[in-house]
N, C-alpha and C positions, 0 to 999 in steps of 0.2 A: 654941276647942274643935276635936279633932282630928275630920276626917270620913270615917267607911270608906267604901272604895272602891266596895263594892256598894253606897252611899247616892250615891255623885258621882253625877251625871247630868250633868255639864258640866265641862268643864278648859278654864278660862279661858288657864293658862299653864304651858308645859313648860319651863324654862330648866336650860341648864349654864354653869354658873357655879365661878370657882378659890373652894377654900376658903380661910378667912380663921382665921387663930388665935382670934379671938371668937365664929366659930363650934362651939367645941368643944364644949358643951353637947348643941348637937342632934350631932352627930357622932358623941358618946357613946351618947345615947340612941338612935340610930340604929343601932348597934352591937349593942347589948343586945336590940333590937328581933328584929335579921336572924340573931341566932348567940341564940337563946333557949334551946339545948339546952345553949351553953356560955356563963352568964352572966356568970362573973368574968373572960372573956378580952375582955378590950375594949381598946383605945389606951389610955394615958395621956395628958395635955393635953403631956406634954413631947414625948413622939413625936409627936405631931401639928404640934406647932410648930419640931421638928425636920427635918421633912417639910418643911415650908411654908419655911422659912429656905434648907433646902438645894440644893429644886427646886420651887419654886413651880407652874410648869405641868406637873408631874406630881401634883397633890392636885386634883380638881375633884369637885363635887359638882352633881347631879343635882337641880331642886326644882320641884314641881307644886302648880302654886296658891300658890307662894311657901313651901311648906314641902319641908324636906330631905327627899326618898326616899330617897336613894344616895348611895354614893363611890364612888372609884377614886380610890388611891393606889399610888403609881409610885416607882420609883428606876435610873436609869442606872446599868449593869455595865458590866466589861470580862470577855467571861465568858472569855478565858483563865485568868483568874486562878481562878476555880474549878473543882473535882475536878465528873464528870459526875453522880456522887449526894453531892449535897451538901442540908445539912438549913436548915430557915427560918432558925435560930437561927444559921448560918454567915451565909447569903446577906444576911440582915441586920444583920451584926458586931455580934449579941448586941441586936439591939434598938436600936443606936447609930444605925443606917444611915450608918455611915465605909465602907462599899463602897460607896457613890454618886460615882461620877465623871464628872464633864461628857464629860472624854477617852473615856468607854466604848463600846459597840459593840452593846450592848444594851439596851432597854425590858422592866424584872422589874417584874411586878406583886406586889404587896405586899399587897392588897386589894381588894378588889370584893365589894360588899355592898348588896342591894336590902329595902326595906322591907317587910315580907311585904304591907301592907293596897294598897303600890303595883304589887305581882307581878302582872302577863298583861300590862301596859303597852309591855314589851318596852323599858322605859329601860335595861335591862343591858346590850342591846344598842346602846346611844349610847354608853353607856361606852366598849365595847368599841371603836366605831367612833372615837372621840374619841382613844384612846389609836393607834390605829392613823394617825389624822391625824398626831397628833405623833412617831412614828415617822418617817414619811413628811416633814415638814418640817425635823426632825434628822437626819435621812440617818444611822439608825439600821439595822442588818442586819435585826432583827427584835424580836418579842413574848417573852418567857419567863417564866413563873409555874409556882408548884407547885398544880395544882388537884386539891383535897380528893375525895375519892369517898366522899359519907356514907352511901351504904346500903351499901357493903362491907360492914361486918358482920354484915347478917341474910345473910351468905354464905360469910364468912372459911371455917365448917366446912364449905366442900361443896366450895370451890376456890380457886385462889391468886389473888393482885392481876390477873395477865397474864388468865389465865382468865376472869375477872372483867370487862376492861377489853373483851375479846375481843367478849363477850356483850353487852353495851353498842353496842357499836361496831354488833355486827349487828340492834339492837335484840329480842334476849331479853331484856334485864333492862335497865330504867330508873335512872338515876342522874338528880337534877337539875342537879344542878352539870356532870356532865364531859358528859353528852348538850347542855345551853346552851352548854355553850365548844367542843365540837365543830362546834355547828352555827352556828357564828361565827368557820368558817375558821381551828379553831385544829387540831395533831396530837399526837395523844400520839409523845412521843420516848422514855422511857423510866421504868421505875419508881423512887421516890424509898423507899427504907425508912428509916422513924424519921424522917421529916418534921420533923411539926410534935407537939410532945408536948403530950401530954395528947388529942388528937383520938383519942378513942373510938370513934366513927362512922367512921373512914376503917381505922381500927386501926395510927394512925399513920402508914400508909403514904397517899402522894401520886403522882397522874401530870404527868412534866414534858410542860407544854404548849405548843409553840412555834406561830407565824406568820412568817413569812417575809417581807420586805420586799421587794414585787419590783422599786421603784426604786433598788435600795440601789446607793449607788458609791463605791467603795472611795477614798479618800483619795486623791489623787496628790499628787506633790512635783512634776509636768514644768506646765509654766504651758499648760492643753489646755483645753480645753470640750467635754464629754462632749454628742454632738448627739442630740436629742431627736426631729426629723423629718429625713429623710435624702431628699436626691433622685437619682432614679437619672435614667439615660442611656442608653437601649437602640438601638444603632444596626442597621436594617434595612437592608443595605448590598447595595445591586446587583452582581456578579460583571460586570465588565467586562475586555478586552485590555489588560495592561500591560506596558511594556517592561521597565522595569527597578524597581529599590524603591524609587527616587527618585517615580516616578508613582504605586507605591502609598500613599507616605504622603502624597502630593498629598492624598488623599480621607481573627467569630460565628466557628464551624468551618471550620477550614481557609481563611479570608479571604486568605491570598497565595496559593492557587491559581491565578490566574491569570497568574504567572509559570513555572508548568510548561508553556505553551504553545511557549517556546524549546528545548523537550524532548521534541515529541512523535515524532522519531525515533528515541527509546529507548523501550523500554519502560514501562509503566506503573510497574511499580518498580521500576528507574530513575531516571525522573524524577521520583518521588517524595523519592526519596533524592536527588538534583539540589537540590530543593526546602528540603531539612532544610539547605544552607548556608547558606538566608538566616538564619535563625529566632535565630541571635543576633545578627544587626545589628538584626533588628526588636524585638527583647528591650529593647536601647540607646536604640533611638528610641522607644519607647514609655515607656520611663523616664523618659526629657528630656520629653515633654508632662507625665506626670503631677505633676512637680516644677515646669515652666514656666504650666503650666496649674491646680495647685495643687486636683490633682482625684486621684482613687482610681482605676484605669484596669485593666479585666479584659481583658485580649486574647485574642480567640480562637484556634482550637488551632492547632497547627503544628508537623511533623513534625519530630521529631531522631532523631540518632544518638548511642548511648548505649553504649561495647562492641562495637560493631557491629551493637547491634540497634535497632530502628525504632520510636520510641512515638509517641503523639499526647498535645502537654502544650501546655499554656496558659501564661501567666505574670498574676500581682498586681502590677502595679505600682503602688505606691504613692508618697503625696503629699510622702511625709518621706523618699523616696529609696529607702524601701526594695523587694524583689523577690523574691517568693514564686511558688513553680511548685509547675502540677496537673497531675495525669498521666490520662487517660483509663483506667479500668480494662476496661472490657468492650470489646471488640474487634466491628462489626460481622465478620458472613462474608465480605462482601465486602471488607472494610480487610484483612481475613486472607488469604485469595486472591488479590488483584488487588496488595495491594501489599506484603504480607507482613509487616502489622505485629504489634506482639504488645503486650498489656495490660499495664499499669502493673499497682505493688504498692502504694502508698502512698495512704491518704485523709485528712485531716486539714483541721479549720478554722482560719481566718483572722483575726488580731485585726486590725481597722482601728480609726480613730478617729470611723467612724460605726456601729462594734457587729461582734457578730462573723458572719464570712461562711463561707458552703459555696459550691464550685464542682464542680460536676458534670455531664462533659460527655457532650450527645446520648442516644449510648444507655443511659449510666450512669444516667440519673433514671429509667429502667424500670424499674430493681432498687432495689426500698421499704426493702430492709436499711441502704443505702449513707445513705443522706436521715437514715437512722431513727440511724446512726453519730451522724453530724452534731448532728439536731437536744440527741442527750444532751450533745455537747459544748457545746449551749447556742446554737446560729447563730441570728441573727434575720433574715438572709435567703440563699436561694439562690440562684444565680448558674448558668444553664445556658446556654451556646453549644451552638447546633446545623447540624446542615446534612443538611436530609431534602431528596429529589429528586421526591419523589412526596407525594400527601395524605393517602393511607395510612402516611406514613412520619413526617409532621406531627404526624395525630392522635392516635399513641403519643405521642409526645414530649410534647404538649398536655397529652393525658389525663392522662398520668402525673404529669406537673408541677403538674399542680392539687391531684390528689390529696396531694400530696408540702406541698401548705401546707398544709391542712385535715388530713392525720394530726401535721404535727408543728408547728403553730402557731407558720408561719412566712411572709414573702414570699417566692416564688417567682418572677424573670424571667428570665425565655427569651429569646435574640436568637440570628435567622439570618439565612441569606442570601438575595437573592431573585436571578431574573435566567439568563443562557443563556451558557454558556461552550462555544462548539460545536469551537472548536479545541484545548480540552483533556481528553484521552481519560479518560473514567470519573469527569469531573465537568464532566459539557454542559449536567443542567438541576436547578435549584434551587428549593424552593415553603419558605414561610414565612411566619409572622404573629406577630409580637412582641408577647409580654404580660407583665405582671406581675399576681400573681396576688393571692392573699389569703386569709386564713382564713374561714370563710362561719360569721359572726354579728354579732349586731346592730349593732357598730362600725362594721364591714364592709359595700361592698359586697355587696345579698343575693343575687348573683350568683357574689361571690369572683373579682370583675374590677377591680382597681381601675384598668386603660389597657391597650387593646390598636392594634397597629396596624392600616394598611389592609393586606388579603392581597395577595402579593406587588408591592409597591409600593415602591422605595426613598423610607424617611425615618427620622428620628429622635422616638424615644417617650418622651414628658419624664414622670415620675409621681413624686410625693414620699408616701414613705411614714412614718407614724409609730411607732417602734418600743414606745414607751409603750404603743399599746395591746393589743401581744402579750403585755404582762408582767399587764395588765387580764383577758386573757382566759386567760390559764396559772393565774389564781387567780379570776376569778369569772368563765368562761365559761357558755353556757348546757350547753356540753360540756365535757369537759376531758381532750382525746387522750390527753397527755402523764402527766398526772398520772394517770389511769385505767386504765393498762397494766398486764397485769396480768403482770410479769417474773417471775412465777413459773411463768407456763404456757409464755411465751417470749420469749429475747430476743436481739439483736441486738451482735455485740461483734466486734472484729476481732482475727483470728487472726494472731497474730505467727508 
């Protein structure tokens, strides 16, 4: 004998469990149970065992006390292949489910049906969760179903579907179905007209529901291992007298300055420009470690000449040989003055094979636009070289940098230089303290420190960050920067 819910007073046992083609019976009844409004639409025992033959771990059901509550039934897409409003009767080739392909790129629900005597339990959501698991172990993109809106009709004459969904969204109007799938991290993407026929209550019309897979990685053919915890290397590097670049690579901003010391008879810039000859033999040698050393290597800035005119850029040297250059965009006063350089035009991130990177140097991470570029282009960490002389010139750089993980839910490390350079004119003293930073929630350091060094002290700052958990916190943070921006009131874009 079956027992209502408001009679339980005890649940011995919640289990999910794959359906089994002998389980059709309750399946059926199950069906008839949760869709009472429309009772001759239910499975047939062949589509069920259709389902079950074709993708086993996409049928599971739901059972309390050892009787069936729920299902969820699933089927792999490759959703190129379908038009962006397409109706059930497509997406399921007619009932057949011959659009299920192992090869596909997507997780289509097909089904999701709770027993009304098992409803407040919040088993729809295990479903949900369940299905998002095996997304997650299929290295699927994401979720996609067409979810029903059954009180659209005591509404259809007042306003349209969008109207409709608008109001929902903002909670003026109650829906159960698309208010439960919204608030299980799903988005409406766009309106379905003539769905699923005969659905009176929706008025045929459906909103495409998607979820976002934020492990997802894309297939590769190159023989690579996508890394999952990355360790960085922030070197705090003392400013000492070198004779030539042989001594410098014996051992952040401007780090061969101390080779302008065989220049202080010229002018400041001058030797500046003296300076910009080394900057591609140290481009060379820095390449040969990152390949010998079989490491990712950011080098700090160092002056060229470009036309004839004077930027401050960086170089990526990377582990597979390759070599990518950043240009500093903001110019301090003083870099303008003293040595007459003038701002780069170019910003752009970085693919490595430990996720993608921003570099942004010194005075650049001041300006939240530049970060804010970036983090759209998707960076999981930034990369700033600096070189402040004062601690008022630090704690910008600092501040700024922090805030720069925590708006755009990212790592953030900083490396300068520490130390006294008294024979070289307009860079004698240096303060610094290496960090890498982090987004401030509960993963997280509750600081949003994950390593800092000692203040000016030459050493190396070893910290291994995991990039998994930024993709945790871009879909279920206690905040959510990124996603809560509201690009309508303003945004962020670079002007070609």
């Amino acid at each position: 004998m079956e027992t209502d819910m408001k009679d339980m007073t005890t649940i011995d046992n919640i289990e999910l469990v794959f359906l089994k083609k002998e389980d059709y019976n309750d399946i059926r009844n199950a069906i008839i149970e949760a869709y009472s409004n429309m009772p001759e639409t239910y499975w047939k025992e062949h589509h069920i065992k259709t389902l079950i033959n074709l993708f086993p771990e996409g049928q599971v059901g739901i059972k309390v006390n050892n009787e069936l509550a729920g299902c969820a039934l699933s089927i792999i897409i490759d959703d190129t292949r379908f038009d962006e409003k397409h109706t059930y009767q497509e997406i399921t080739g007619g009932y057949t489910f011959n659009t299920h392909t192992a090869a596909g790129n997507k997780l289509y629900g097909i089904d999701i049906f709770i027993r009304p005597k098992f409803r407040g339990l919040r088993l729809g959501r295990r479903l949900y969760d369940y299905r998002k698991e095996l997304c997650e172990k299929l290295n699927l993109k994401g979720i996609v179903f067409g979810g029903r809106i059954p009180n659209y009709h005591q509404y259809a004459s007042q306003m349209t579907p969008r109207q409709y969904i608008d109001k929902v969204k903002k909670k003026e109007i109650h829906d159960p179905v698309l208010d439960f799938q919204m608030s299980n991290d799903f988005h409406p993407v766009r309106i379905l007209k003539g769905y699923l026929r005969g659905d009176k209550e929706s008025q045929e019309y459906a909103v495409l529901l998607e979820w976002d897979k934020v492990y997802y990685e894309k297939k590769r053919n190159k023989a690579s291992i996508k890394k999952s915890v990355v360790r960085l290397g922030l070197i705090q590097w003392q400013m000492r007298l070198y004779k030539n670049l042989e001594e410098v690579m014996q051992q952040a901003e401007f780090f061969n300055a101390p080779l302008m010391s065989e220049y202080n008879n010229l002018s400041e810039a001058e030797a500046i420009r003296k300076l910009a000859g080394y900057t591609e033999a140290f481009v060379q040698r820095f390449a040969q470690l990152a390949i010998s050393y079989n490491i990712n290597i950011i080098t700090g800035s160092m002056p060229e000449i470009v036309n004839n005119n004077l930027y401050n850029v960086g170089y990526l040297c990377k582990r597979d040989g390759g070599i990518e250059r950043y240009e500093k965009l903001h110019i301090t006063p003083d870099e303008a003055k003293v040595w007459g350089m003038q701002g780069g035009s170019k910003i752009k991130s970085f693919k490595t094979d430990c996720g993608k990177v921003g570099i942004l140097m010194c005075y650049d991470v001041e300006f939240p636009e530049l970060s804010r570029i970036l983090a759209d282009e998707g960076i999981d960490m930034l990369f700033v070289p600096f070189l402040t002389d004062t601690q008022n010139g630090y704690a910008r750089v600092r501040n700024c940098a922090h805030a720069r993980a925590i708006e755009n839910e990212c790592y953030v490390a900083i490396a300068g230089c520490v130390g006294n350079l008294p024979k070289v004119h307009n860079m004698d003293i240096q303060y610094a303290q290496s960090v890498v930073f982090t987004p401030c929630d509960f993963a997280f350091p509750t600081n949003g420190i994950k390593a800092e060094a000692t203040p000016n002290t030459e050493m190396i700052l070893i910290a291994d960050v995991d990039i998994d958990l930024l993709r945790e916190l871009n879909q279920f943070g206690s905040v959510r920067n990124l996603r809560d921006r509201r690009k309508d009131v303003c945004n962020a874009h670079i002007v070609h």
